[in-house]
Structures are given as C-alpha cells and as structure tokens.
C-alpha positions in Angstrom: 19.4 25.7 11.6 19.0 23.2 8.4 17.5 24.0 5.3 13.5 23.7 5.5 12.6 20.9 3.0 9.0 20.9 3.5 9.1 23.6 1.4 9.6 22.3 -2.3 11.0 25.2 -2.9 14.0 24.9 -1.2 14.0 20.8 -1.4 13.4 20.7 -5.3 16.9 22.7 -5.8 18.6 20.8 -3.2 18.1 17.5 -4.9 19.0 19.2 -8.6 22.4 19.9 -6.9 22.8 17.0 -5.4 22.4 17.7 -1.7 23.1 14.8 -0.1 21.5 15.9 3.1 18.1 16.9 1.1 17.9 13.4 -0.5 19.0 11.6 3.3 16.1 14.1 4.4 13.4 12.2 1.6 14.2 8.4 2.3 14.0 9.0 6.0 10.4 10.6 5.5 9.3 8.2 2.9 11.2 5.4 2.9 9.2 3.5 5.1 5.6 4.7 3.4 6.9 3.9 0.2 7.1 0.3 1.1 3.8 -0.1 2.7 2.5 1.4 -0.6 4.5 -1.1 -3.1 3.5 -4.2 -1.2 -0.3 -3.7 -2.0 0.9 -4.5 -6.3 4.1 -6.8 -5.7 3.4 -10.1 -3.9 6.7 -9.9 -1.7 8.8 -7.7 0.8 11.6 -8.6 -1.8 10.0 -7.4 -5.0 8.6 -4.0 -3.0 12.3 -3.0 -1.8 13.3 -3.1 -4.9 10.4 -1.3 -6.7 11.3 1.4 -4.1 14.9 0.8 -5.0 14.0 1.8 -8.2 11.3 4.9 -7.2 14.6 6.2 -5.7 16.8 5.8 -8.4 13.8 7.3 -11.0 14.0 10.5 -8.7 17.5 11.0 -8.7 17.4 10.5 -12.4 14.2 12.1 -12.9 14.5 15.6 -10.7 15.9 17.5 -13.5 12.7 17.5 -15.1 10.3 17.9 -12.3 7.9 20.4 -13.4 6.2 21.2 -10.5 3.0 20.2 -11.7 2.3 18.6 -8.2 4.1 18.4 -4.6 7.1 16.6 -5.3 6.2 14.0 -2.8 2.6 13.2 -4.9 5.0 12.9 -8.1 7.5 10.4 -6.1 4.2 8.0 -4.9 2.6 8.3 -8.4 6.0 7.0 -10.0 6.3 4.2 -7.4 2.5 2.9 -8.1 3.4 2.5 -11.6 6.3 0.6 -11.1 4.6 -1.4 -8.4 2.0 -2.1 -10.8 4.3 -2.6 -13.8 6.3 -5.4 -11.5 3.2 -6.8 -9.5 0.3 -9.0 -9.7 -2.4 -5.8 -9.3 -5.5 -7.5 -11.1 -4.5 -10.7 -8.9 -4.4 -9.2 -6.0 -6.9 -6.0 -5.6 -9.8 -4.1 -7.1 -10.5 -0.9 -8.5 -10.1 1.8 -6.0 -13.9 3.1 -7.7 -14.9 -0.1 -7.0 -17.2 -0.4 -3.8 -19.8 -2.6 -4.8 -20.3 -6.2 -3.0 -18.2 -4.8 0.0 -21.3 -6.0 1.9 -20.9 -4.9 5.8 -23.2 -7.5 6.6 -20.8 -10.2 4.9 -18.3 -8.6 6.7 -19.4 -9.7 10.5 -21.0 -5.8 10.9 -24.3 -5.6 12.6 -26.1 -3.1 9.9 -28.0 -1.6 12.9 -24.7 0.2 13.9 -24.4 2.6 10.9 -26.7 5.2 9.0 -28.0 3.9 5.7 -26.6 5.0 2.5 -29.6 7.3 1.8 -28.5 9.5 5.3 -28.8 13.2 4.2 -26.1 14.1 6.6 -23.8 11.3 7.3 -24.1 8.1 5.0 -22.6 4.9 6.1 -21.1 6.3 9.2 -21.8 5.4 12.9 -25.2 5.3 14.0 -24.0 5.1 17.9 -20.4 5.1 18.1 -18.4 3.5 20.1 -16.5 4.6 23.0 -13.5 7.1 21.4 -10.1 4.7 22.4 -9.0 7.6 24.5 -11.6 7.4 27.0 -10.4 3.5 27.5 -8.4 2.4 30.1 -4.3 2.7 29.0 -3.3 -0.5 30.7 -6.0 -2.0 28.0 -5.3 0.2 25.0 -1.0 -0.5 26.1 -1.9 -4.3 26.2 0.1 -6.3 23.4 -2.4 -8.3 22.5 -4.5 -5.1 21.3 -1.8 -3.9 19.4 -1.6 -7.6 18.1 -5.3 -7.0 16.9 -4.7 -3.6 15.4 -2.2 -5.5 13.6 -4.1 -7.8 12.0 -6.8 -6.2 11.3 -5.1 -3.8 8.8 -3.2 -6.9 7.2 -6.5 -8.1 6.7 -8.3 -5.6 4.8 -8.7 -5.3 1.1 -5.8 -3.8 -0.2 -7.7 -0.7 -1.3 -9.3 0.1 2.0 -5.4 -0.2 3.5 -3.8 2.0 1.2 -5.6 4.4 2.7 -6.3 3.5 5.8 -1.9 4.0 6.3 -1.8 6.6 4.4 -4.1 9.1 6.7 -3.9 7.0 9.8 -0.2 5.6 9.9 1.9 8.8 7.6 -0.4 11.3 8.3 -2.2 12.3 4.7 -5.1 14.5 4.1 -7.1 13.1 2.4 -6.8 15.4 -0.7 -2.8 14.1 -0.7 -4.7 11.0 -0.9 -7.2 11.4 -3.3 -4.7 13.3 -6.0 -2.1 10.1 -5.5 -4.2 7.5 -5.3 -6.4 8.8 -8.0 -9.9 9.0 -6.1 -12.6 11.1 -5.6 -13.3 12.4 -2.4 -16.5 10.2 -1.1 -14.2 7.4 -2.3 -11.4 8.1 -0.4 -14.3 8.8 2.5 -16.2 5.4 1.9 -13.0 3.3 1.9 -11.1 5.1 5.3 -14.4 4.6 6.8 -14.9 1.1 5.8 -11.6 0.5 6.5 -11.6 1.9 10.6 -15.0 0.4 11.1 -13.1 -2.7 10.2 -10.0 -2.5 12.9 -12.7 -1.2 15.5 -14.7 -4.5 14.9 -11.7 -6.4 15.5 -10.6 -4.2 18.6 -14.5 -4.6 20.2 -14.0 -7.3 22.1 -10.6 -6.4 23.5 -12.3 -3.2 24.5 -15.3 -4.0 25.7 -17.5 -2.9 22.6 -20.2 -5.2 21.2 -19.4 -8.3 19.5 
C-alpha cells in the first residue's frame, strides 16, 4: 500500500525529501481547488494558473520551514490568497468577507416570506418551509443538462464571497472550520454566506424543479 498523506505527518516529510509521489499526490488533490480559489482576486484563468504556478513553487521552496502551526493544506490556500490578492484586482472585484450588509434577499428576487427572520432564536435566516430535498426529485429531471446548466450559472453568479465558500464545502468538501481558519471568518459568517449562497442556486434551480418562482 502507498504512504498515507492525509496524515501531515507522513506527507510533511515526504515533500522535505522530495518525494515526488507525495508532491504528485498534492496537485492532484488541490490543483483544481486552488484555481477556483485564485480566480475570485485575479480577473483571468491566465493570471490564476499562474498564481497557482507560483503557490506551488512557494511550497516547494517554502516546506523546509513549515512549522506546523496549521494543516499544511490551510497554510498552502492561505499562501495562495495572498498571492491572488497581491496579483489581482480584490477591492475591484469583491467585498469583505465580514461584510454582509446590503445583501438584501428581497433585491435579490427572494420572497422574504420563505426564510425565518434574523431575530429567530433557533434558526436565523434559514428556511421557513423548505423546499423539496433534490433527492426526492425525479433523476431524469435532476440528470437533465439544462439543470446542470442552471447550477452552473448560478454559482458563476454569486458574489465572489458567497462562492468561495459555497465550492469550498459544497464542490471540495470543507468543514466549515477548514473554511473559517483559511478564509479568515467567523463561524455565523461562514454560516450566513453558505446559506445565502445555496438559497441562491436553489432559486435558480426552482423553476426547473418545480419549486416556486
């Protein structure tokens, strides 16, 4: 059997030797993530492969004096976002992740009726009656291109915040204190904005799947 590197313990020393396989093992896990992330600061695919270019070539350079102070992989995203940020047009292009104000549902073609209000001792902001879970929908509809079109779209369209971490729990898999500790947020931020962010796809999805306009 190969060497277990989800365990920094044995993928740390790997890459300080220069196991080939171990760093092969990281770009195939993160490669793809890593992207997603960069092209929220850098305003092309162009400029985002090569501040992952660089994330790479910072780790390889860089490993020798990993402290350990975090997972390894929150140290990798936190040196990407600062040299998305350091090549990007961030203040053009997003918002403080802290900053949820004006993010107005109502402006946002939501029908305020459909979530608890923000003084809800038990659950603000989230459904009032949810929808039907996508599992209980037919598969030939939930298959259909065109919904996966929607899906699509609807994530390019949120606010880049709200999509960080919308693919970073949904799409790669995150908890949300991964999230939280990378992306620098508290965690009823990190709640608000995932929320926010999959009442937003589902809005889109409604009328594909029968939910209320």
């Amino acid at each position: 059997m190969g060497a277990n590197y989800d365990d920094d313990g044995v993928l740390v020393p790997a890459l300080c030797l220069g196991d080939a396989a171990a760093f092969e093992w990281m770009v195939d896990r993160y490669h793809g993530s890593l992207r997603r992330l960069a092209l929220n600061y850098v305003a092309t695919g162009a400029i985002a492969d090569e501040v992952v270019q660089e994330t790479w070539l910072a780790l390889i350079q860089g490993i020798d004096r990993f402290e350990r102070r975090s997972t390894l992989k929150t140290w990798l995203y936190r040196v990407l976002m600062n040299k998305a940020r350091t090549r990007g047009v961030r203040e053009q292009r997003t918002r403080p992740f802290s900053s949820l104000d004006g993010d107005d549902l109502t402006l946002s073609g939501f029908d305020p009726d459909r979530f608890r209000p923000a003084d809800d001792p038990e659950w603000p902001g989230h459904w009032a009656a949810p929808p039907t879970p996508w599992q209980e929908q037919p598969d030939r509809r939930l298959d259909a291109i065109d919904t996966l079109d929607r899906v699509r779209e609807a994530v390019a369209d949120l606010p880049p915040n709200q999509r960080q971490v919308l693919a970073l729990r949904d799409i790669d898999g995150w908890t949300s204190e991964e999230v939280c500790n990378v992306l620098g947020l508290s965690q009823t931020n990190q709640r608000v904005l995932l929320h926010r962010a999959r009442a937003k796809v589902r809005l889109a999805l409604d009328p594909a799947l029968g939910g209320a306009p």
